[in-house]
C-alpha positions, 0 to 999 in steps of 0.5 A, spaced: 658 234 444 658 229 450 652 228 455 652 225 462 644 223 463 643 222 472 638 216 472 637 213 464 630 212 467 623 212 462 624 219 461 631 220 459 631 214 455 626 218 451 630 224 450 636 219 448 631 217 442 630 224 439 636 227 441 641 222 442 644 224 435 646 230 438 651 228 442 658 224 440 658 222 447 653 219 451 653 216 458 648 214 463 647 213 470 643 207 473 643 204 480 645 197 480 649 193 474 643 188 472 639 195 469 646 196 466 647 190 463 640 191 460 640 198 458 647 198 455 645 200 448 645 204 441 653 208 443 650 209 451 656 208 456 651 206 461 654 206 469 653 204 477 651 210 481 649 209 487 650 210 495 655 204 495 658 206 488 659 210 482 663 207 477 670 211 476 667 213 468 663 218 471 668 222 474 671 222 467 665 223 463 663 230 467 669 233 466 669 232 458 661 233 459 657 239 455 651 238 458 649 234 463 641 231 465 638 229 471 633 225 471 633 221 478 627 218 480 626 218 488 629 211 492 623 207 496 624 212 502 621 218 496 624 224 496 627 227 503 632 231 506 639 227 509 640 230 516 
């Protein structure tokens, strides 16, 4: 099975480390490339998704995807609606 996890945060990293056996494929999503460079590890694809950007990967791994989990945590503005 593939996964595809929005925001590989404290909590989706968790669930990585007790499920992530379950899965041929992983990838994950951060926003910026330094906490890329620092997360990618142990067979997780991680990728840049951002409002600038989205790493060309993405697209693909959803298509291939099982299963999707999102676990994005709010900006600095917090949770709010666009207008």
């Amino acid at each position: 099975m593939n996964l595809v996890i929005f925001g590989f945060g404290f909590t989706a990293q968790g669930f990585v480390r007790h499920n992530g056996d379950h899965f041929e494929r992983i990838l994950a999503t951060v926003r910026t490339e330094e906490k890329a460079a620092n997360l990618t590890k142990n067979g997780v694809r991680v990728g840049v998704f951002n409002t600038d950007f989205a790493d060309p990967e993405i697209e693909i791994a959803l298509g291939n995807a099982d299963a999707v989990l999102v676990s994005i945590s709010p900006d600095e503005g917090g949770d709010r609606k666009s207008t």
